[in-house]
Every structure is written in C-alpha cells, then in structure tokens.
N, C-alpha and C positions, 0 to 999 in steps of 0.2 A: 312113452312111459317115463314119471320123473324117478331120477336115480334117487333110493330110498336116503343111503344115505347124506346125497344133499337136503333132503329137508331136517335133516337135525343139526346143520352146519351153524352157529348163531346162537342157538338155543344155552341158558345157564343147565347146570345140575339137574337143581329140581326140575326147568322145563323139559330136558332131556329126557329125566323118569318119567316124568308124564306121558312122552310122547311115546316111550318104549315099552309102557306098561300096558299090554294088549289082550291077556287073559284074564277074565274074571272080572269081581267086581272094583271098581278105581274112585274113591276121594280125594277131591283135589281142594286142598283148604287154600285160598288165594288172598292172599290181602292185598290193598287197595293197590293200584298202578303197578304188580307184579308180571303181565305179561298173562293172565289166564286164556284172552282168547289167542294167541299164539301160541299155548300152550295144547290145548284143547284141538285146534284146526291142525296144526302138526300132529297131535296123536291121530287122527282120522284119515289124515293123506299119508303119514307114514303104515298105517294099516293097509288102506288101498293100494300102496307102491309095493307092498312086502307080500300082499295076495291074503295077509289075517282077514282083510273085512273085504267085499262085496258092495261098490260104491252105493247102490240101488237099496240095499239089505240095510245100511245108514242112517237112524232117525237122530240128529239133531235138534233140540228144541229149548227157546226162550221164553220171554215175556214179552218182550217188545215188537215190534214188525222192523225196525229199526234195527235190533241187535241181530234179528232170524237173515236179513239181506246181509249187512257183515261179516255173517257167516258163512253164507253162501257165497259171495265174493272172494273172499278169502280163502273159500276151499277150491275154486274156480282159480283162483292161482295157484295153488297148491298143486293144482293137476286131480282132485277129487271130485271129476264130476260125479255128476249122480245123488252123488250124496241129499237127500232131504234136509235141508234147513228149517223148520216152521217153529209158529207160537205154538204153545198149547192148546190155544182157541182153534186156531188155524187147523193143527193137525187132528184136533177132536171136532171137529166141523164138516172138515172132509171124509171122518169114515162114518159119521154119524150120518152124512147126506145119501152116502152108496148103500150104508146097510140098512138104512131104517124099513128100507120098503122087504125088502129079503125078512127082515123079523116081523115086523108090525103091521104091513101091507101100509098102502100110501106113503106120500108125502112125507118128507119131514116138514113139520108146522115151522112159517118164517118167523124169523128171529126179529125181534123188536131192534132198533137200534135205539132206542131209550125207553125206562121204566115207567118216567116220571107219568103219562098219560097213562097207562091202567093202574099207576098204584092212586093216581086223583079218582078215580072209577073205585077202587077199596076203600080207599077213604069214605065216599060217597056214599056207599052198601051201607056203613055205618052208622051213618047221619053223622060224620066228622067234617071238619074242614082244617086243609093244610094250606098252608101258602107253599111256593114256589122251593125256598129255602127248606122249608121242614120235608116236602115229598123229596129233595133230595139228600138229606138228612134218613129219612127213613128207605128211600134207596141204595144208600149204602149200607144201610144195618142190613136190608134183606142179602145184598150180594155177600156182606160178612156171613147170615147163617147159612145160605146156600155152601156157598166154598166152604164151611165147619160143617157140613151133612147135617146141621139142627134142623129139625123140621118142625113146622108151626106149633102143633101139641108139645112141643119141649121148651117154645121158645123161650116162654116167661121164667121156666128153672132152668135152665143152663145160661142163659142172657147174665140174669143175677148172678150167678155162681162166679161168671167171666168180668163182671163190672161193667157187662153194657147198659150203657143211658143212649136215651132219645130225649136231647129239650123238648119238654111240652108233652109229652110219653110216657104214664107207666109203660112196663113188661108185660103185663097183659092187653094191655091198646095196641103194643108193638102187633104180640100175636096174633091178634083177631086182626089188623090189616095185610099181614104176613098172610092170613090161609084165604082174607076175601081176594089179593091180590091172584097169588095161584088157581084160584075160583075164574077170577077175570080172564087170564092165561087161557084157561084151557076154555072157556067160553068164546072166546077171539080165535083159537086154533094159535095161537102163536107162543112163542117160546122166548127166552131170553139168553144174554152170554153165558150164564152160569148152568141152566140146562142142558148147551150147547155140548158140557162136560158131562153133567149128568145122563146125556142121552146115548155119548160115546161110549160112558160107563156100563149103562145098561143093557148095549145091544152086545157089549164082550159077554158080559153076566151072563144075559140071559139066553144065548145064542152060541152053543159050542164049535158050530161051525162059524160063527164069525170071528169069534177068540182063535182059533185054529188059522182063519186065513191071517189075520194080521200078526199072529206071530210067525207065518213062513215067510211074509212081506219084510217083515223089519228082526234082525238078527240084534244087532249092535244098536243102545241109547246111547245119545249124551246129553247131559242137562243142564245147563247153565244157570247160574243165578240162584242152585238150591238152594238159596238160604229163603227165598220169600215161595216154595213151595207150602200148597192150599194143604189141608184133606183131602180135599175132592180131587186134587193134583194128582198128590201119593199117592191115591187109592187109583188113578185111572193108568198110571207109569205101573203099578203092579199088574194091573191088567195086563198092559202090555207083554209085559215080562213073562207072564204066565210061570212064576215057579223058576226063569233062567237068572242067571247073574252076569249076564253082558251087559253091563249100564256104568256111565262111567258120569258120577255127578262132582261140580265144581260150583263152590261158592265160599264165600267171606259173611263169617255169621256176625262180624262188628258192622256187616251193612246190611242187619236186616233193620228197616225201619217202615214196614210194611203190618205189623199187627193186628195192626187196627182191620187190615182187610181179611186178616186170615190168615195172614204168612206167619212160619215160626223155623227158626232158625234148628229145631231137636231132628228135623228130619234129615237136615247135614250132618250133626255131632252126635245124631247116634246112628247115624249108618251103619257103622261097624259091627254094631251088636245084633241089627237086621241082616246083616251077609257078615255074617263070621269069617271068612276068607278074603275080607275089602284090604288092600293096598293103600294105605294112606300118604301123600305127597302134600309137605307143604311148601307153599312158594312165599318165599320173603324176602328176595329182592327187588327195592320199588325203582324204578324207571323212571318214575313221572316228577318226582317231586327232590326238592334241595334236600340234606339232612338237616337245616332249619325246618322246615315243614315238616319233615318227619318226627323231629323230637316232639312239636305239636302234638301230631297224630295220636304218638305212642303213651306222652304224658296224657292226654284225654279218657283215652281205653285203658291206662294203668291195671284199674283194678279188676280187668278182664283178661291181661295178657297170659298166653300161655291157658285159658279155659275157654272164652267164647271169643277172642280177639288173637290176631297173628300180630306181634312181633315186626314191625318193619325196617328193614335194613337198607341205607339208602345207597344206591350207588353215584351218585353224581356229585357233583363237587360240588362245594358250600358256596352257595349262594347269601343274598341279603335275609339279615333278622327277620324275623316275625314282629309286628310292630302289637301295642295292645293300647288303648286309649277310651280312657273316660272322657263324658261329653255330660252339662247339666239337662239338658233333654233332646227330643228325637229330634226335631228342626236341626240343632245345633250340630247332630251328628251327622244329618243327610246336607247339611255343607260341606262339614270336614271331610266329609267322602267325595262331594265332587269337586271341591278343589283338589285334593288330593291327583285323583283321576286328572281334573283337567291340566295340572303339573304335566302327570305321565304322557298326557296325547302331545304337550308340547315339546316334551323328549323324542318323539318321535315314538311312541306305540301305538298300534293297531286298536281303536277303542273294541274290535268284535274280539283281543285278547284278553279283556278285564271283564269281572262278573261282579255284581252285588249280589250278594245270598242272604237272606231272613227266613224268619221261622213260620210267620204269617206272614198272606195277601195282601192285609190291608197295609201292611207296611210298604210297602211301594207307593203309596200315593206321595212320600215327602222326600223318598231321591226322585220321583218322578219328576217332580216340583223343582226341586235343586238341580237337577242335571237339564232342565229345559232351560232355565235362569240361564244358565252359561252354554247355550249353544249346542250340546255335547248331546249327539245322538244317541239313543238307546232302543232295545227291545225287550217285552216284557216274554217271560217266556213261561208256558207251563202253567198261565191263568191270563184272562183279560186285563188290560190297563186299567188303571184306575177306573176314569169317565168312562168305560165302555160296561163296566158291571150293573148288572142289572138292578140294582137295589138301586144303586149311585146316580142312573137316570131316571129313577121312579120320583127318589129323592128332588130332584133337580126341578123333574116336571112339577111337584107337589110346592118348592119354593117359590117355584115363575108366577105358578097359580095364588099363592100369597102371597107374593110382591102387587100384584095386578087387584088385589083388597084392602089393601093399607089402611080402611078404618076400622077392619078388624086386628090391629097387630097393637101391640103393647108400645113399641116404639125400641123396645130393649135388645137390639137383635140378637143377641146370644139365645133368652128366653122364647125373643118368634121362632128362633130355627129350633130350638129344642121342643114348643109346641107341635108344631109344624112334623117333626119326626118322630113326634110320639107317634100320630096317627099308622105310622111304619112298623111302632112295635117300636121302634128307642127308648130305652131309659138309661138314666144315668149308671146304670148298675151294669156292669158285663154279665150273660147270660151265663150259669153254671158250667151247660155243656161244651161241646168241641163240635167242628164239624162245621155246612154251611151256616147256620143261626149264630155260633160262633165270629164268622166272619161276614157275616154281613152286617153284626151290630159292628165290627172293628171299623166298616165302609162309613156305616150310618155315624159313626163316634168323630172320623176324620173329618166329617163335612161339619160335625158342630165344632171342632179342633179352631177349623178355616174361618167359621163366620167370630170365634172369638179372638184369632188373630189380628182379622181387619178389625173386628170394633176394636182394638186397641190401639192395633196404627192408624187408623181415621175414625179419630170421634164423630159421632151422630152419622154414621153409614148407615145407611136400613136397608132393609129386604131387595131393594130394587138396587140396592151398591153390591150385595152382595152375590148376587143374581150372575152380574154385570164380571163380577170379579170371576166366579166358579167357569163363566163362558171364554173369555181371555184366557186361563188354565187351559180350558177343556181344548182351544181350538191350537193352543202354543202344542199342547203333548199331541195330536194328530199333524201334525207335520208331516209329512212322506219325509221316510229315512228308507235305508240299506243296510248295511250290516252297524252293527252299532253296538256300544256297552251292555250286557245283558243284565237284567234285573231277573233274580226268581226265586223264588223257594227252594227251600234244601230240596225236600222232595222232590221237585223238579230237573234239582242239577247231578242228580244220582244218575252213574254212568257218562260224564261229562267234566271236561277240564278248561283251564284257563292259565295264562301266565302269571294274573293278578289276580285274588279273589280279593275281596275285604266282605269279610264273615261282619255282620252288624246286628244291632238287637239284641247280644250276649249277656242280655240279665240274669237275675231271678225273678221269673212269670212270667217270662217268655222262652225262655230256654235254661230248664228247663219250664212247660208251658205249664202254668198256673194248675189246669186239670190233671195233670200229672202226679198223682198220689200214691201210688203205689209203686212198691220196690221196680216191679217189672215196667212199669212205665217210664221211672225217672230211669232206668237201663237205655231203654227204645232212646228217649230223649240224648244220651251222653252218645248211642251210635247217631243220632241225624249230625249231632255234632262233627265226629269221627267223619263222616261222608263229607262235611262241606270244607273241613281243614285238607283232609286227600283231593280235593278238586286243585287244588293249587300245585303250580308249576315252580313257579320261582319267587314269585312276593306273596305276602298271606299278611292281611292285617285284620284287628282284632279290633273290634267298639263295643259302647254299651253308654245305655244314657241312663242318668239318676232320677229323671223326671220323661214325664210324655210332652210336656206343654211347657214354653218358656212362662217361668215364672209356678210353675205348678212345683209343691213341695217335693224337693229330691226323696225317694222316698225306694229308690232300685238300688242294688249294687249287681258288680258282675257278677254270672254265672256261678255257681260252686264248682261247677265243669274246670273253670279257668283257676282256680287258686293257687293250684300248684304250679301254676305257670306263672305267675307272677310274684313280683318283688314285696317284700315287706312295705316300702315306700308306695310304690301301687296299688297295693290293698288299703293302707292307712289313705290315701288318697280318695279312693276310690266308694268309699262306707260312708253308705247316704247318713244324713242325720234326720235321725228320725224313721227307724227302717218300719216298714209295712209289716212286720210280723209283731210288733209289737203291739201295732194299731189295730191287728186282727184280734189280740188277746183283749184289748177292751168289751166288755160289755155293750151290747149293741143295744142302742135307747132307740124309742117311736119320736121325733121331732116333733114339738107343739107350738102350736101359735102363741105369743107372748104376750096375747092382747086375750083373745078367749080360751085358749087353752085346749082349742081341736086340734087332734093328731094332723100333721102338716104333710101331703103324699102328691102333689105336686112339686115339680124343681124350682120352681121360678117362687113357691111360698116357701121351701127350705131354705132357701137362699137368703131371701127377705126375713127367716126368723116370726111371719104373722100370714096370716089369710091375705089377699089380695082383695077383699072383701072389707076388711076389719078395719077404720079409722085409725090413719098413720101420723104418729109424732112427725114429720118429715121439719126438719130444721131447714127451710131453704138457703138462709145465709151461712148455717154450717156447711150445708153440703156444697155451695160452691165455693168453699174455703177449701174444701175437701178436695173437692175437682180440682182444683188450681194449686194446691198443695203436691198432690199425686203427676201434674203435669212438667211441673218443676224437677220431683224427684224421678221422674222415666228421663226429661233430659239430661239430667246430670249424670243417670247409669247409662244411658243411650240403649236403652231396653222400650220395646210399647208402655204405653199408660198401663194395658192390662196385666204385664208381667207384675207393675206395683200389685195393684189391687182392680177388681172388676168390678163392672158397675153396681153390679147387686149387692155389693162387698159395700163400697163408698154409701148408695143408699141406706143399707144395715146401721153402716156407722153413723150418720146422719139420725136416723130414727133412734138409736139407742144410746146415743153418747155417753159410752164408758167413762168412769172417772178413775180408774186404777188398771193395773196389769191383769186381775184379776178377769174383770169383766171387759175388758179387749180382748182377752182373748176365749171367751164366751159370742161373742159375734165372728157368725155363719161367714169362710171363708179366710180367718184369721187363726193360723195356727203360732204354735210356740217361736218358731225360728222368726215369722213377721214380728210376733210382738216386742223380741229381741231387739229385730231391726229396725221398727218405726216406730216402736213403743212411745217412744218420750217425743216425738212430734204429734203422735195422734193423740195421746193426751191430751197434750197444750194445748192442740186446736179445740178436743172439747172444752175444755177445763174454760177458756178464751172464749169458745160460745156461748158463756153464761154471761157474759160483762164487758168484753170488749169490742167495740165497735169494728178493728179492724182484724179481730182475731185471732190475734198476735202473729201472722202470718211471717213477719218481718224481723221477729226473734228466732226463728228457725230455720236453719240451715239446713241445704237440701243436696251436700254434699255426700257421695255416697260411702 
C-alpha cells in the first residue's frame, strides 16, 4: 500500500486541494500546462491509499484513447489499480453490449466504423448526389445533431436557430437525409458512435435495474476535459450519477474549440449551480511554458480572463521573446520558417522538438514544399499530406489525362489547370461554408497556386511540365523519414507540446477564419488561438502573410487576436495596402465581354475582359514588347515574370492598349498599387504602339 501522504509530496497548493478534496462534488478549472492530470491521478490514488474510494468503484473518463491509457498508467504508478480509465465511447460501449440483451433481447446491432456509406444510401433514397467531400460535410452535421439530442423533425429549426450551414444544403435537405440516414441504420441492423451513447442512455432510462447495477458498480466519476462535454455526454454522466454528487470534473473552458461538434464550455462554468455544494479549485501555475509565452497566452484571452479563461502564472525562468513577423505572401513565409528551423537543427535541436501549427489543411502544402527544399524531415500530423489527399490525387489523375490531349488545351497553363479543375467543382471563388468542401477547394486552389508559379518561372511550360513538376514534389515529400518537424493544425495539436512552435497563417480570414461571423465564433477562433501559443515550451514565433501568391495584391494584415501584442511600428508595417474590407464594400458588378457585351462566367474570359469566341484586337508587336518589357522588369526585382503581371494580364493589355491611368487600370488583373508602379512604362509601351517601330522599349527603364 503507497503511504497516502507520499503521494501529495510535489504537489503546488491548488494541486494539493484537488487532491484532498474527496467529498462531494469537485471543479477543477485548469489552464493550459497547470499540471491537471497530476492533479486529478493524485486525487484518485490519494482516495484509494486513505480507503475514501474503492479502486474497482473508480470511473475515470476522457475523449481520447490516448489521454484514457495516460491515465491508467499514471494511476498504475500511483499504486490505483483497479481503477477504470476509459473514453466515453469506450465506457458507454461496454455497458451498452452487456445490457442491451437484459433490456431489449438480442444483440446489440454493430457499430459502423464510418457513416459515409449509408449516408451515400440516404442521399440515394432521395434522388440526391453527394461527392466524397459533402457526405462528409453532412456526416458531421449528423454526429453534431446526434450529440445536441436534435432529432430529424427538429433539424431544420433548431440547425437555423444554431447557424448551421451545409455547402450545397438547405435545412430541410439536411433533415430529410438526417431521418433517410437513420432509415438506412436500422434497415442494415447497425448503429453508429453517437448511438453507442444514445443506446447506453437508454438502457439506464429505460431499465431500473440496469440504472441500479451500474451505480453499485461505479461510486466515484472523474471527467477530464469538461470543457468539450456533448448533451448527450451530460445527459449520459447524470445517468450515471443517478441523483449522487460524487463526480469530480476538470477542464480549461479557454480550450474549448470543439463547438462545431457539440461541445460547450456552460457545462464546466455552470456546474456550481447544478450541485450547489461543488468545491471549485483553480490551478494557475503553468509548468510548460516561459513567462514570455505566457504573457502571449494571457494577452490573447485578455478579454476573457477571470470569466471563461484562467489567468496563467508562469513559474519558469524567462526564456527567449516571442518573435512576430510579417511576410508579402505564403511562399515567402513557408521559407522564413524553414530556414528559421533549419538554423535551429544546426544549433543542434531535435527537429521532432519544433512544430508548424495553422488554421487549415490546405496550408501545409507550402512548408511541405520548403521544408523538403532543405532536406529537413517532417510529419504531417492530424490529416494526410498534401499528395496523399484525396481531392489532390483525383486532381493529379485529371491533369496527366490533359497533359496526354494537348490539342485540346489553350496553351495558357494557368487557364488549362483552371479548366481542367473546374470539372472538380473549382472556382475561382472560395466556397461560403467550412468543413471538408471548405478544404478541399483550399487543395484544389494550391495546385492552381503551383501551375501559376511555374508558368512564371518557365515561360511556355504546359501541362506535361507541369505534370512533371507536381510528380518530382510528390515523390521529394514521400521520402521514408522518422521522427521529424511536425506540421498540423491547431486542432490537431490540442493536448500536445513542443520546445519551438511558429504559429503561421496569423491573419484576418484565416484566423480569425473568414466564416466566422458571429460573436461566439470569433470567441472559438481567439481559444484555437490560445491552444496553439500554450503548445510552446520555450520559443513561440509569430507570422502572417499580406498576400497568398507572390506578386498577388497584399490585401491581409495580422490577426486582430495579435494587436495588442504588437508595436505601433509593427502594425504601421504590417497594414496591407488596400485591405480586403474595403474591396468587399464595393458593389459587386456581373463582368462583360468588351466586344459583345455577354455577361463573362468563365475565368480565363474574365481575365481576357471578351468571350474567347469574340474577335480579338491582339497587337502582336505590342504584346511582345510587352513580354520582353515584363521580362526585364522580373530580372531587375529577381521576382518570376508572373509576380510582374500574368499572362492573361499582358494579353488584356495587348488587346486593349490603355492610353491614361484611367483605363490601365480598367484592365482585368491591374489594380491601383500596379498602376502606381508600372504606370508610366505601360503606357509608353502603348502610347509607342501606335507609331514606333521599336516601341520605345529603349526609353524605359526597368529599374525597380
């Protein structure tokens, strides 16, 4: 037997109350790196050494399979055996398999391991068709109304009420595949993880003797992670309980960033008012992190501290600043991170101690890209790599098959790969919603990013160059590696730390993300924030890019998250010209052809300013005045031809030779800041194409 009072030997204050506090009901508010699960495994083997709890009587329960072993390890040293560690899945799986035949007779029906095949079977009922992406888009809506107890007949008003969207979905389409789904379900005899709850539910409900045995079974809860507790969670943990107050929940409501599925942080912070007699502890000494990092932390949660955010108080010695660094777009910043990084391996750090964190998937495809440049092994973690996503190989197969027809292609490769990806469902436009369609046009947008890169660094590349190029990538990032730099989304790196992070992506419209409109969203967004600055041990650096695409108008600044974190001189630095909210307040016009005057809804005719049909002014001796104009001024910046201008762009001008500022900057592709900047040489050139034989190419300087 371990001496009780050695296991509180170690322990701060607050862990100690935790650990001592053994009657009744226990809130344990914890913020980030405070020590909760030593707090928590001490309170349950101090119970069992002092003879309060019954090691066997013990339910312990998480989220993860991951966090539930942890626990059980931890209390196995502690000297708590017995003790039950499980998920919530796990332990509503297990009494749901013993008691269903006691209530129901038979079987419990098997559990799918994935939806997406009977919810293509609901679709189907319908006469709908989903792609790949949208049945898993509408897979997670279902498991959202499941774990909220919405049932089909509700879906379409309460969906609404909550702000859920399905791209390609009303709320009543949602409904009607919601109840043919369940239809499907019980016609197959099989069930899913969310009934797995619902069925554990039912048999306490409806079955006084099963309610009865599994509360002489289990005396003492504990719950980790309250903060992303379902409805269907609470409601199955009151079961439990049957009316006791032995339950001792712990969680950090600044990391609830789970909403979207269900979770809500009220069933932590209003505990108290559910057991009137709750003990609240909060823990605020952070362990993990510098008080550099933490002043981060706490300026981020500001306007939460002390209501739905703790306070963190650092105990370690000061470590190096926090770094913050603007970049003119995303290439530019997935350098500065791997040379950064490949500095650190040279100092001699462990690359599996450093993490890249972003907000979206599709954002790994350009450290993926930069960190294989330099050698510097990595893992993606918490989603597929780039080339391995499924869209990305659909894509892929789709371009080899038009590279392999080349008398069907325009020649223009920007516009073949953008044809080419239409047939995928691409457009130039990002899709309203969030979710997989979300991020598979992110995939589909990266592979048009890539073929407009190479046409600017290799003029006249075509489909079969760039075929050529995406396979070289694809076969550099499958390399066999080992432990390596990880790449992953915040969501991903929740419950996980690093010595180095560099948080990236830190704009406005991606963090906070663009669909994020509402008070309680941009909240969610400012905790994913909060989670990925607490991931960091000792360095934390800080990016964000003013553009996507070299040469594409800076048109991002940082975060609003980050403001207060930075210098007057940083933010005047940092403030795109020409911000995107003002371009949203313009009037949105239908584009027309300039020649007949049809609304223009292909990209490669927007571009062009005319039908691709419609007899084109094309200036040939302009336009390769124009080429070799644009060729001069990329070497002089040492930027691609395309960061100047792109070829639809140079075409446009050719076809339309402006004579004033006015109308340059009326041609598709030519905003205010270019006409600023090459104003008075693309004039000349036109102005010169009326009368000069050499164009006056030779007057103009291509100095940058």
């Amino acid at each position: 037997m371990v001496d009780a009072d050695v296991l509180l030997e170690g322990l701060d204050p607050e862990q100690r109350a935790v650990a001592t506090t053994l009657d009744g009901p226990l809130r344990v508010l914890a913020g980030a790196g405070t020590g909760k699960t030593r707090a928590i495994t001490s309170r349950i083997a101090y119970g069992v050494a002092t003879g309060a709890f019954h090691g066997p009587e013990v339910l312990a329960v998480t989220f993860t399979t991951r966090a539930a072993g942890e626990l059980r390890a931890r209390l196995v040293g502690l000297g708590a055996a017995g003790v039950q560690a499980r998920t919530f899945h796990s332990a509503a799986l297990r009494q749901a398999r013993y008691f269903w035949p006691q209530v129901y007779g038979g079987e419990l029906p098997a559990v799918v391991a994935s939806k997406l095949a009977l919810l293509g079977e609901a679709v189907g009922r319908n006469r709908l068709k989903a792609s790949a992406a949208e049945l898993r888009d509408l897979a997670a809506e279902v498991e959202w109304a499941k774990v909220s107890n919405v049932r089909p007949d509700d879906y379409a008003q309460l969906a609404t009420a909550s702000g859920r969207t399905v791209e390609g979905y009303d709320a009543a389409t949602v409904a009607t595949i919601y109840a043919s789904y369940e239809d499907v379900k019980r016609d197959r005899h099989r069930i899913d993880m969310e009934d797995v709850l619902l069925c554990a539910a039912a048999a306490l409900s409806d079955d006084e003797r099963v309610a009865a045995a599994v509360r002489r079974q289990y005396q003492q809860f504990v719950v980790d992670e309250f903060q992303d507790v379902s409805p269907i969670q609470s409601a199955l943990l009151d079961l439990w309980l049957g009316g006791r107050d032995g339950v001792c929940v712990v969680g950090d409501p600044a990391q609830t960033i789970y909403s979207f599925a269900g979770a809500s942080a009220d069933h932590l912070l209003r505990f108290g008012k559910k057991f009137p007699a709750t003990t609240s502890v909060t823990l605020v000494r952070n362990y993990r992190s510098t008080p550099q990092v933490i002043e981060v932390a706490n300026t981020v949660m500001a306007p939460q501290l002390g209501q739905a955010a703790v306070r963190l108080h650092a105990v370690r010695s000061a470590g190096p600043d926090t770094t913050f660094a603007a970049h003119p777009d995303e290439v530019t910043e997935a350098a500065a991170v791997a040379d950064a990084i490949t500095a650190a391996l040279e100092a001699g750090q462990n690359p599996a101690d450093i993490a890249v964190l972003y907000r979206i998937n599709a954002s790994s495809e350009n450290f993926e890209e930069a960190l294989t440049e330099r050698s510097i092994p990595f893992v993606v973690r918490g989603s597929e790599r780039f080339f391995d996503r499924p869209e990305v190989r659909q894509a892929i197969t789709l371009l080899r098959g038009a590279a392999r027809s080349q008398p069907t292609l325009s020649g223009v490769l920007v516009d073949d790969v953008a044809t080419v990806l239409s047939a995928m469902g691409w457009s130039p436009a990002a899709p309203a919603g969030r979710g997989s369609v979300r991020d598979r046009w992110e995939s589909l947008q990266a592979l048009v990013a890539v073929a407009a890169d190479l046409a600017a660094t290799s003029p006249g590349v075509d489909m079969v160059g760039l075929v050529a190029e995406l396979q070289r990538r694809q076969e550099a990032q499958h390399a066999p590696i080992a432990a390596g730099v990880t790449l992953a989304t915040l969501h991903a790196a929740k419950g996980l730390e690093w010595s180095t992070v560099f948080l990236v992506g830190v704009h406005e419209g991606t963090l906070p993300i663009v669909y994020a409109t509402t008070p309680a969203a941009i909240d969610e967004e400012r905790r994913l924030l909060y989670v990925g600055v607490t991931r960091a041990r000792d360095r934390l650096h800080v990016s964000w890019s003013s553009a996507r695409s070299p040469g594409a108008r800076p048109s991002r600044g940082p975060s609003r998250f980050l403001q207060p974190l930075l210098s007057g001189q940083q933010l005047a630095t940092a403030r795109p010209t020409g911000g995107a909210s003002r371009r949203r307040m313009k009037k949105a016009t239908m584009a027309v052809c300039r020649v007949c005057s049809r609304p223009l809804t292909d990209p490669r005719e927007r571009k062009l300013g005319r039908c691709l049909g419609c007899p084109s002014s094309y200036d040939e001796q302009l336009h390769a005045a124009l080429r070799e104009w644009r060729r001069q001024r990329a070497a002089a910046e040492k930027v691609p031809a395309y960061c100047v201008f792109t070829d639809a762009t140079m075409t446009a001008l050719a076809e339309m030779s402006p004579r004033d500022a006015a109308a340059l900057g009326r041609v598709p592709g030519i905003g205010r800041a270019k006409v600023e900047k090459y104003g008075d040489d693309l004039l000349a050139l036109c102005a010169a194409g009326n009368g000069s034989p050499d164009l006056g190419l030779a007057a103009i300087t291509t100095s940058p």
